[in-house]
Wavefront OBJ file of the C-alpha trace (Angstrom):
o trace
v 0.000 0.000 0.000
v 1.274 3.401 -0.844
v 0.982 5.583 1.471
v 0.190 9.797 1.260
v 2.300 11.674 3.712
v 0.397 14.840 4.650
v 1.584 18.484 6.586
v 0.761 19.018 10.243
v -0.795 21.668 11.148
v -2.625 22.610 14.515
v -1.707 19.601 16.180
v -3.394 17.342 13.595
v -2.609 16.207 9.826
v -3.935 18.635 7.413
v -6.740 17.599 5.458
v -6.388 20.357 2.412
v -6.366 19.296 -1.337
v -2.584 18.626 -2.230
v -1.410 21.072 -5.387
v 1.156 18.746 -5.919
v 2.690 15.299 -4.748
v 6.344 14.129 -4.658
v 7.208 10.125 -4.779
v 8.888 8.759 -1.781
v 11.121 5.850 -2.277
v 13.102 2.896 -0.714
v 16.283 3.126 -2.038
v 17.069 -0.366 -0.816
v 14.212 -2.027 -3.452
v 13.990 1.143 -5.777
v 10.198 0.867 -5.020
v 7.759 4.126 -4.127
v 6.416 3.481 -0.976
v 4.247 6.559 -0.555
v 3.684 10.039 -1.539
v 4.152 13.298 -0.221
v 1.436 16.255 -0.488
v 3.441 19.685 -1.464
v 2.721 23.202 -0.040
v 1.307 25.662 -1.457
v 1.926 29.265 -0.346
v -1.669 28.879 0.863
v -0.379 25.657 3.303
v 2.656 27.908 4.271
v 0.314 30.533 5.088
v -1.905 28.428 7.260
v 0.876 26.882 9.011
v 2.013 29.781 9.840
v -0.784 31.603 10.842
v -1.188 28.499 13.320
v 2.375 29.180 14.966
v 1.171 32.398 15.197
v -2.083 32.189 16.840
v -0.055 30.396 19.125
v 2.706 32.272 19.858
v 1.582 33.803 22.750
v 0.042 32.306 24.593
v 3.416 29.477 24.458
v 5.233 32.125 25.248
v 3.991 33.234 27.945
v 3.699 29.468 29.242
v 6.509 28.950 32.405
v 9.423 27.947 32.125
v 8.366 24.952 34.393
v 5.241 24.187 32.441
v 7.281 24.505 29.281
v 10.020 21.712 30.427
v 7.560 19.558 31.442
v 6.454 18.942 28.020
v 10.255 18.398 26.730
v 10.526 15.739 29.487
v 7.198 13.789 28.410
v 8.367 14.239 24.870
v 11.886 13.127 25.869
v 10.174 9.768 27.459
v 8.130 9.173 24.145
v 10.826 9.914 21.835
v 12.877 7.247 24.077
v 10.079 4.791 24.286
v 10.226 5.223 20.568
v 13.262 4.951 19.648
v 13.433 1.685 17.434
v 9.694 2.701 15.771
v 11.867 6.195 14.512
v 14.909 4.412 13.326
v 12.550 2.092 11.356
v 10.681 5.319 9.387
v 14.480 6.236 8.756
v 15.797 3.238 7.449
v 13.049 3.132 5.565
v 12.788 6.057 3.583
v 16.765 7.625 3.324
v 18.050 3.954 3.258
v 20.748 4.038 6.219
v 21.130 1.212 8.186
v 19.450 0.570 11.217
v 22.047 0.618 13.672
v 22.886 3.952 11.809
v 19.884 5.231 12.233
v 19.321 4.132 15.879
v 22.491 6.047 16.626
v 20.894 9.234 14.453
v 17.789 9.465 16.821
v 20.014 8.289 20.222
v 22.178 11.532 19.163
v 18.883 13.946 18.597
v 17.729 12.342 22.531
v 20.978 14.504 23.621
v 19.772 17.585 22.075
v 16.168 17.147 24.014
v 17.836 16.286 27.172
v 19.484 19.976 26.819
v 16.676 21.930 26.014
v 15.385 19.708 29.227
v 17.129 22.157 31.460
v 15.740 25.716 30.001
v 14.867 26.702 33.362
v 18.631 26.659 34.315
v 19.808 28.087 30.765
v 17.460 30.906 30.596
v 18.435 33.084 33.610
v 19.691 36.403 33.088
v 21.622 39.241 35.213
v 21.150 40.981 37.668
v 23.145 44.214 39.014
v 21.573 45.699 42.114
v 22.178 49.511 42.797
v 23.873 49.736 39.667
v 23.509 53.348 40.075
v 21.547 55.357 43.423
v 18.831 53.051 43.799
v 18.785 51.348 39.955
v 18.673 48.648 39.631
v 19.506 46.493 35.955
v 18.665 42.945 34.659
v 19.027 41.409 31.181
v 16.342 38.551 30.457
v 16.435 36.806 27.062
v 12.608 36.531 25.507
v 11.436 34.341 22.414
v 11.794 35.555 18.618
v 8.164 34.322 17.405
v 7.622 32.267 14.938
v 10.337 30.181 13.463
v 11.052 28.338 10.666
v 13.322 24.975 10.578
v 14.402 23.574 7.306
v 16.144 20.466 7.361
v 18.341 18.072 4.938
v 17.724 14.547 3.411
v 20.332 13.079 5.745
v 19.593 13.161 9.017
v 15.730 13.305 9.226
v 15.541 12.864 12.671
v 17.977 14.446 14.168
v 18.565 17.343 12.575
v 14.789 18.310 13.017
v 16.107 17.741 17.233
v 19.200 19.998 16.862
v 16.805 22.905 16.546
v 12.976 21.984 17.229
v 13.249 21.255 21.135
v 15.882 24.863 21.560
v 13.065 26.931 19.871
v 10.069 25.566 21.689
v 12.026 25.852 25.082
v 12.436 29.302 24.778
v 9.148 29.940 24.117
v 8.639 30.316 20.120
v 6.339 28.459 17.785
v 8.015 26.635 14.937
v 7.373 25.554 11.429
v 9.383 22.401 10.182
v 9.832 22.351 6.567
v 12.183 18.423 6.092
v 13.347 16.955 3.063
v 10.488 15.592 0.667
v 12.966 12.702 -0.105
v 12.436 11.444 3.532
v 9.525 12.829 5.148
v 7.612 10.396 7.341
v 10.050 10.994 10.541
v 9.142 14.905 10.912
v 5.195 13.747 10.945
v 6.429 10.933 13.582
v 8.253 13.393 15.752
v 5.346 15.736 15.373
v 2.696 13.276 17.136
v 4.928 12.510 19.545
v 5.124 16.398 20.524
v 1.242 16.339 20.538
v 1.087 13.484 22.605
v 3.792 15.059 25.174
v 1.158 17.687 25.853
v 2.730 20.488 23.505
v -0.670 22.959 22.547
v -1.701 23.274 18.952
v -0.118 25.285 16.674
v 3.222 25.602 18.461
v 5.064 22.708 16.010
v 3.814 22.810 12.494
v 5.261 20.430 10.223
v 4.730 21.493 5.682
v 6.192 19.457 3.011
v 7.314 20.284 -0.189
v 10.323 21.865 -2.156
v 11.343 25.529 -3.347
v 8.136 27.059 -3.009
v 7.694 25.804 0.360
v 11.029 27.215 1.589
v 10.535 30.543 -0.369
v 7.030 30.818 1.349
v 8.851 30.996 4.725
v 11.934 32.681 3.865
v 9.720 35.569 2.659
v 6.624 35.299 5.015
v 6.329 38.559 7.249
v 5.365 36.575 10.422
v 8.507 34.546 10.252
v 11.434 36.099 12.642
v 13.860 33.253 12.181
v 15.268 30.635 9.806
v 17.094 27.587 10.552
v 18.609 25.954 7.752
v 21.044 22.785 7.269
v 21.569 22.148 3.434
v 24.506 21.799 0.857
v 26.764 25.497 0.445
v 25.083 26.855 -2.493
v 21.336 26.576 -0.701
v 22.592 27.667 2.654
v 24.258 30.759 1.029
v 20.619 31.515 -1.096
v 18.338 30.946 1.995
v 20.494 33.353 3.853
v 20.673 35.695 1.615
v 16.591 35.724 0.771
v 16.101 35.023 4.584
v 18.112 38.285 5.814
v 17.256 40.533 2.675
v 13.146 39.955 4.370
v 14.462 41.085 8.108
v 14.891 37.612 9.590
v 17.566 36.038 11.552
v 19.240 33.142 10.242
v 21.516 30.327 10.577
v 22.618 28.701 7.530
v 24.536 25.493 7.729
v 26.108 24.338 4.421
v 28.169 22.014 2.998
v 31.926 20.293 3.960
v 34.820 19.037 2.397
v 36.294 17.041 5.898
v 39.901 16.237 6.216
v 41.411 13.457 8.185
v 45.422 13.893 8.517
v 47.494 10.986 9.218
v 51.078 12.060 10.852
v 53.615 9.104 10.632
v 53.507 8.351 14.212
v 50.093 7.343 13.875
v 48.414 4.238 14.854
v 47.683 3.037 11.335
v 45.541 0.497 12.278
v 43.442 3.413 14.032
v 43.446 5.569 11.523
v 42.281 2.992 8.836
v 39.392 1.701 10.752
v 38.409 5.734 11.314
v 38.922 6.416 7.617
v 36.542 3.450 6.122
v 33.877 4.318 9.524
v 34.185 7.669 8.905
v 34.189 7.935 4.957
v 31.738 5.218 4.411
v 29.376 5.573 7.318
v 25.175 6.705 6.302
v 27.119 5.895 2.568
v 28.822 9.073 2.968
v 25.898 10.909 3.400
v 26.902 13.105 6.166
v 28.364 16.293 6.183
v 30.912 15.212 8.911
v 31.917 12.459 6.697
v 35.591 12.159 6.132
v 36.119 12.661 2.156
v 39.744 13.378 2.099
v 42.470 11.041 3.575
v 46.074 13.391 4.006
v 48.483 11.013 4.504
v 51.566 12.525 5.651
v 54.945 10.624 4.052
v 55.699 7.898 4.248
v 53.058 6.594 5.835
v 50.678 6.283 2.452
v 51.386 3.322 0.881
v 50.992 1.142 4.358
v 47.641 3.168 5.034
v 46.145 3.020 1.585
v 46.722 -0.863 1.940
v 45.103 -1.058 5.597
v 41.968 0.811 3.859
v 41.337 -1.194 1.385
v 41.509 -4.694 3.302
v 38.795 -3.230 5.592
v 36.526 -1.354 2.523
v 36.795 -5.558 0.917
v 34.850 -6.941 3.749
v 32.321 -4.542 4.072
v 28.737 -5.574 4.226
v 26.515 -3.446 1.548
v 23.141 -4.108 1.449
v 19.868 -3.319 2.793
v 19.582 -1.368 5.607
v 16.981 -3.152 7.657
v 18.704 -6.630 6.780
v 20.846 -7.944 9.769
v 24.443 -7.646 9.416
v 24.409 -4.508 6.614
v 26.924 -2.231 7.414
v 26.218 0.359 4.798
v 23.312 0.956 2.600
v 21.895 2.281 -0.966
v 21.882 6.018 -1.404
v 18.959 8.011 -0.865
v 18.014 8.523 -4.870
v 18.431 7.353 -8.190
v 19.484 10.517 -9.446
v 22.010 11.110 -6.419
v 23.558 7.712 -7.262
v 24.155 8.545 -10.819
v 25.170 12.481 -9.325
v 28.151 10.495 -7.111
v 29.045 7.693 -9.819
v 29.578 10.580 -12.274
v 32.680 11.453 -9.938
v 34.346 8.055 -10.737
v 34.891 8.891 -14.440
v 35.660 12.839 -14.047
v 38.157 11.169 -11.351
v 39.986 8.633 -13.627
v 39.673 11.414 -16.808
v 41.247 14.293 -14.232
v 44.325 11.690 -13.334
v 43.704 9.936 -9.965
v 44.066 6.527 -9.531
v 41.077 4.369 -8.609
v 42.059 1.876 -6.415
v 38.884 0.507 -5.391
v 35.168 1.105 -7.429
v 32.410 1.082 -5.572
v 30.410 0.050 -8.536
v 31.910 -3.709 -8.651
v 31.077 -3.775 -4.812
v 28.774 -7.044 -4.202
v 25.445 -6.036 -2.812
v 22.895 -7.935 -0.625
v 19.853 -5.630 -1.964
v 17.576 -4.977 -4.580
v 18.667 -4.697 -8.450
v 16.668 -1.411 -8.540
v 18.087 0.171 -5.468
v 20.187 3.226 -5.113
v 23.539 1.211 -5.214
v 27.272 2.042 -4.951
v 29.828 0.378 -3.182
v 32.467 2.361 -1.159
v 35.163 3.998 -3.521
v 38.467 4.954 -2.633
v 40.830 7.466 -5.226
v 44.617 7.450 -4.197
v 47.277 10.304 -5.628
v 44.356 13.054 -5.484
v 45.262 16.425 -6.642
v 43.501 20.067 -5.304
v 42.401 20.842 -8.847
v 40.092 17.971 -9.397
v 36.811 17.661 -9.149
v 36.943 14.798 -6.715
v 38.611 17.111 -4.255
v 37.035 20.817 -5.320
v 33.810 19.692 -4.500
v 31.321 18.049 -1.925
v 30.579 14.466 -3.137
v 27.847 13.694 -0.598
v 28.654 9.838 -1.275
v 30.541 7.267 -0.448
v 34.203 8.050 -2.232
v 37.440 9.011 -0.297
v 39.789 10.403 -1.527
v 43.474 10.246 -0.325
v 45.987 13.139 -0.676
v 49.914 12.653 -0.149
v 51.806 15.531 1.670
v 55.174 15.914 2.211
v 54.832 17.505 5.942
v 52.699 18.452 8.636
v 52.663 21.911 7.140
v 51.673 21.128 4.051
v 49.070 19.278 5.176
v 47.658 22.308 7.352
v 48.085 24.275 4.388
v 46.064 21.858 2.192
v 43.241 22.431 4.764
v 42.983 26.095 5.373
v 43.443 26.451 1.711
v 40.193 24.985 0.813
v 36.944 27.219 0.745
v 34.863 24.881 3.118
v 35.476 24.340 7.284
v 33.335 21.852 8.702
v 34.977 19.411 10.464
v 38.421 18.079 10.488
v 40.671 15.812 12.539
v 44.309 14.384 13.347
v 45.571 11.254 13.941
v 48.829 11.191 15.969
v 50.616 10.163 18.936
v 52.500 13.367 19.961
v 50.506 15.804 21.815
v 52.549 18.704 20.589
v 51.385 18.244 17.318
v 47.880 17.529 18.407
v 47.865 20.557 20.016
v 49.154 22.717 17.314
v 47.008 21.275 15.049
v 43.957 22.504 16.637
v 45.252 25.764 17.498
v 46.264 26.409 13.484
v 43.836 24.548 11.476
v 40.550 26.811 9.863
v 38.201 24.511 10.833
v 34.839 24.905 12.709
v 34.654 21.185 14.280
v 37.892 19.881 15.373
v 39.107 16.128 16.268
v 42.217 14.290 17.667
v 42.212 11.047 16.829
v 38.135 11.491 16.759
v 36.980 11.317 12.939
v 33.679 12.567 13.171
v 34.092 15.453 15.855
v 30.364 16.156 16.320
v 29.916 18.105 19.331
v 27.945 16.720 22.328
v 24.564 18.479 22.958
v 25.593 20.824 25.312
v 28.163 22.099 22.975
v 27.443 23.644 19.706
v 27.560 22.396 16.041
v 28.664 24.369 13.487
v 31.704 25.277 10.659
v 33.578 27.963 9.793
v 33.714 29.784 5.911
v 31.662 28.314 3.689
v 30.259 25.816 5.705
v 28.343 28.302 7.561
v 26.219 31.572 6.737
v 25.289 33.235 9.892
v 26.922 33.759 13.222
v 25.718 31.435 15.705
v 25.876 27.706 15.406
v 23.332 24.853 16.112
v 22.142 23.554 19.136
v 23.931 23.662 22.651
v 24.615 27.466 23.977
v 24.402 29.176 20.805
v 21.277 27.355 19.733
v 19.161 29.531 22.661
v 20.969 32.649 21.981
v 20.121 32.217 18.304
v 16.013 31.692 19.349
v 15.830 34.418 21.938
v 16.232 37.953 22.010
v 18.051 40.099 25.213
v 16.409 42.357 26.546
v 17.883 45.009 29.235
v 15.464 46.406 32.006
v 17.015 49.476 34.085
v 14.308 50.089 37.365
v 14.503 52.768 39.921
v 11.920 52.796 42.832
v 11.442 55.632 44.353
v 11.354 56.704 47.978
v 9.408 59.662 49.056
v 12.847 61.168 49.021
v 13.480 61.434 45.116
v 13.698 64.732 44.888
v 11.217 66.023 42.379
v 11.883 67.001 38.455
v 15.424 66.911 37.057
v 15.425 68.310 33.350
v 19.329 67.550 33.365
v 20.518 64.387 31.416
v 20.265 61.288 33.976
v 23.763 60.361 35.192
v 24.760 56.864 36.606
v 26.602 58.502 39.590
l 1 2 3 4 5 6 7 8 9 10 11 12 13 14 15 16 17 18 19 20 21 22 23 24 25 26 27 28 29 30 31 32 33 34 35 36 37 38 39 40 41 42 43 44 45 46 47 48 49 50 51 52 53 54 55 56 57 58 59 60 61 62 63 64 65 66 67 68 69 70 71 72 73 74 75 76 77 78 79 80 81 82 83 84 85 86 87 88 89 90 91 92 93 94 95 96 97 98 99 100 101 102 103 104 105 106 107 108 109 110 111 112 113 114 115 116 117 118 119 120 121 122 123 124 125 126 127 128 129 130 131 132 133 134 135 136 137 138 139 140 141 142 143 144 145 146 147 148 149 150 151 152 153 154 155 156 157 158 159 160 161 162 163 164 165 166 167 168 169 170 171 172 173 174 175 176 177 178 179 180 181 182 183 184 185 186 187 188 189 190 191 192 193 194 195 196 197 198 199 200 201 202 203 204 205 206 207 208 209 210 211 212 213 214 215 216 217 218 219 220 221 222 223 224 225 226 227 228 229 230 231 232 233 234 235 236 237 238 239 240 241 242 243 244 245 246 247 248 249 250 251 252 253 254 255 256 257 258 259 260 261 262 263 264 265 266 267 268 269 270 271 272 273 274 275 276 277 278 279 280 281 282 283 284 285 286 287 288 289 290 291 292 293 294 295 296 297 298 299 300 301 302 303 304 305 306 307 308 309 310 311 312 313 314 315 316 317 318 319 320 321 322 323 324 325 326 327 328 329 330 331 332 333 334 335 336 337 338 339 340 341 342 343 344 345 346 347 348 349 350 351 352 353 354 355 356 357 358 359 360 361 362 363 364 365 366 367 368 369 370 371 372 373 374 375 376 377 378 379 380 381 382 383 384 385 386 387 388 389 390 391 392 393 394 395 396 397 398 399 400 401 402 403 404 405 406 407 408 409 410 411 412 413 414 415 416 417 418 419 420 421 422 423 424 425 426 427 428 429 430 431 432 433 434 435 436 437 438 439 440 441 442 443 444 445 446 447 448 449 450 451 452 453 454 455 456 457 458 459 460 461 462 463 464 465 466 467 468 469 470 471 472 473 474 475 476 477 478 479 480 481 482 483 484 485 486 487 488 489 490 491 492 493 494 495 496 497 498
C-alpha cells in the first residue's frame, strides 16, 4: 500500500487538497512506498498563521510548564526509539544501527533543552547606580522556521525543534520531501507530550515551500542545514526579508594521518568515517592526508577493511552500509568516478563492482576509494555527498595544514597522531569549525554547539547547545529605579549613573 504523507498543522494532519505530490522511495528495493502532499503558499500561510495564533500564549507558558512537556516528549521519543529508526531506514536507506544512533544523538539535544529553566536566567546588578537597579532577560523571537536536509531526518529536526520551543517560540518544520515520514512521527509525539496546537507545524514540499517561509512577514527566524550553495541563497533571501538566520552548508572534511600514527586506528576511522550513512553526512571524512611515508601502508590497511564490508539493505541484519537516498544522487556520485579517472587519480577501489545484498533497482554504490588526489580535481574541489574518499599525499605536517585552510569549506576536520605537541598545534592552526584528535567525526555533544567555519556556515551562531538559545531568543535590558518619598522632584538635566 502506498501511502500519502500529509503536513501538520494545529496539532493534527492537514486535510487540504494537495497542489502537488512528490514520490517517496526505498532506495534499498527502488520501489515508491508513498507520496508526499506539497505546499502551497496557501499551506505555508496556514501553518504559519497556526504558529502564530499560538505564539503567545506558548510564550507566555513557564518555564516549568514549558520543560515539562520536553521531558514527556523526551520519554516518548525514548520509548520510541526503534519505531523512529525504522521510518528512517526506511525512507533515506541508512542502516538501522545507523539510524538508531541518528535518533540516540537527537535524545541529547532534548535532554538539553530539558534544562531551560537553568539556561534561561539572566543578570542581575543591584544599585547599579543610586537606587537602579539592571537585569538582562532573554525573551522568544516568534515564529520560526526549521528547514532540514535529506540526511539526518531525525535528528537534525532535534538539533533545533526542542531549543526553539524551550524558549518559548512556535516553529514551522519544513524536512526533506525525499524522507519525510520521521518529521510527521516526531510531530505526534510532541502532541502526545502535551505540547498545545499550533506551536510545532510540520509542511512538506520543495522551493516554493522554503521561499514561502523565507519571505513570510510573520517569520522572525530561519534555521537551515543544506549543501553550500542553498545555505548561502536561503540566507541571503532570509536576511534581505528582516529575519535572523543560521545557515549550515556544505563540507569538504579532512582526516590527517602524521607518521607516528596508529595506522591500524586511523584505517578503521577512515573506512567508519568515509563510508558511514554511505557518505551521506556532512561530517563524513572525504579526504584522507596522509603525511609521508606513511601512504602506501595506510592506503593498503583501507582497502583490506573497505573488501569486507557488508553493503546491502539497511533493515537486513548484518548490513553495514546501505543504498543512497536517490536514483538521481547515485548517478550524481558515480559521475565522480569517471571525471576522477579522466582528471588523473588513480582508482584503487570502485564502488560500482562492490557485491550487494539488496535490490537490483536500489540506489547502489559500493564504497570507492581514489589514491594520488590532486587540489584541482573535481573529486577534491567539490562536496561528493557519497561514499568516495579520496586520499591526498603531503610531504609535511605543514603542508598538510596548508592543504586544509586552503580549501573554501570548514566543517569538520581531525588528526591522527601520537605526539601531543602536534595535536595541540594542530587545533590551534587549522581553519576549521569542528575539530578532532584522533576522533573522525568530531560532532559536538549536545551541550556544545555544532557548526563550521567559511563556507560551511552563513550566519553567526551555530546549532544547538549554547548558541542554539541565543540564536532563538532575544536580550532584553530592564534598568528600574523605585522611588522613595525622598526622590527629589523634576530633574530636566541628562540622567547620570553617579
Amino acid at each position: 500500500m502506498v501511502a500519502t504523507i500529509t503536513h501538520w498543522i494545529d496539532g493534527k494532519p492537514w486535510s487540504g487538497v494537495a497542489a502537488r505530490r512528490g514520490e517517496v522511495w526505498n532506495p534499498a528495493t527502488g520501489e515508491v512506498t508513498g507520496h508526499v502532499d506539497y505546499a502551497s503558499q496557501a499551506e505555508v500561510d496556514a501553518a504559519v498563521a497556526a504558529a502564530a495564533r499560538a505564539l503567545p500564549k506558548w510564550r507566555d507558558t513557564s518555564l516549568a510548564a514549558r520543560s515539562k512537556v520536553l521531558f514527556a516528549f523526551r520519554e516518548l521519543l525514548n520509548e520510541h526509539k526503534d519505531e523512529l529508526a525504522a521510518i528512517v531506514t526506511a525512507e533515506h536507506g541508512k542502516v538501522l544501527d545507523d539510524a538508531a544512533g541518528e535518533v540516540g544523538r537527537a535524545l541529547e539535544n532534548v535532554e538539553f533543552a530539558c534544562g531551560v529553566p537553568a539556561l534561561l536566567k539572566g543578570g542581575f546588578s543591584e544599585n547599579a547606580s543610586t537606587r537602579v537597579d539592571v537585569y538582562s532577560m532573554r525573551q522568544p523571537l516568534g515564529v520560526v522556521g526549521v528547514i532540514s536536509p535529506f540526511n539526518f531526518p531525525a535528528m537534525v529536526p532535534l538539533w533545533f525543534v526542542p531549543n526553539a520551543i524551550a524558549c518559548g517560540n512556535t516553529v514551522v518544520l519544513k524536512p526533506s520531501e525525499k524522507d519525510p515520514s520521521a518529521a510527521n512521527f516526531i510531530a505526534g509525539l510532541w502532541t502526545r507530550a502535551g505540547l498545545p496546537d499550533g506551536v510545532l507545524n510540520v509542511l512538506h514540499g520543495d522551493k516554493p515551500a522554503v521561499d514561502g517561509l523565507l519571505t513570510h512577514p510573520d517569520v522572525r527566524g530561519i534555521s537551515f542545514v543544506g549543501s553550500t550553495p542553498i545555505a548561502r541563497y536561503v540566507y541571503e533571501t532570509g536576511t534581505s526579508h528582516g529575519k535572523r538566520v543560521q545557515a549550515l552548508g556544505g563540507a569538504k572534511n579532512h582526516m590527517v594521518v602524521l607518521p607516528d600514527a596508529d595506522l591500524d586506528l586511523a584505517a578503521d576511522a577512515a573506512v567508519s568515517a568515509g563510508f558511514g550513512s554511505a557518505g551521506e553526512r556532512c561530517m563524513a571524512v572525504s579526504v584522507v592526508v596522509a603525511v609521508d611515508p606513511v601512504g602506501d601502508e595506510l592506503i593498503d590497511r583501507i582497502v583490506s577493511r573497505m573488501a569486507a564490508l557488508q553493503v546491502g539493505d539497511g533493515s537486513k541484519p548484518g548490513s553495514q552500509m546501505g543504498p543512497l537516498v536517490t536514483a538521481a544522487h547515485r548517478d550524481k556520485v558515480t559521475s565522480y568516478l569517471d571525471a576522477g579517472v579522466g582528471e588523473g587519480a588513480e582508482l584503487v577501489v570502485d564502488g560500482r563492482a562492490h557485491a550487494i545484498d539488496g535490490g537490483s533497482a536500489g540506489f547502489w554504490l559500493g564504497p570507492t576509494l581514489f589514491d594520488h588526489v590532486r587540489r584541482d580535481m573535481s573529486l577534491y574541489r567539490d562536496e561528493i555527498f557519497g561514499p568516495v574518499l579520496s586520499v591526498v599525499r603531503a610531504d609535511t605536517y605543514e603542508s598538510a595544514v596548508e592543504l586544509i585552510n586552503g580549501n573554501r569549506y570548514g566543517n569538520g576536520t581531525a588528526i591522527f597522531t601520537n605526539d601531543g605537541g602536534a595535536a595541540r598545534r594542530f587545533q590551534n592552526e587549522v581553519e576549521v569549525g569542528m575539530v578532532g584528535v584522533n576522533v573522525p567525526i568530531p560532532v559536538p555533544v549536545g551541550y556544545y554547539s555544532f557548526g563550521g567555519w567559511k563556507d560551511s556556515l552563513f550566519g553567526d551562531t551555530h546549532a544547538y547547545g549554547p548558541d542554539g538559545l541565543h540564536f532563538y531568543t532575544r536580550s532584553k535590558v530592564v534598568t528600574s529605579r523605585w522611588l522613595d518619598p525622598s526622590h527629589g522632584g523634576v530633574n530636566l538635566g541628562f540622567p547620570r549613573n553617579d
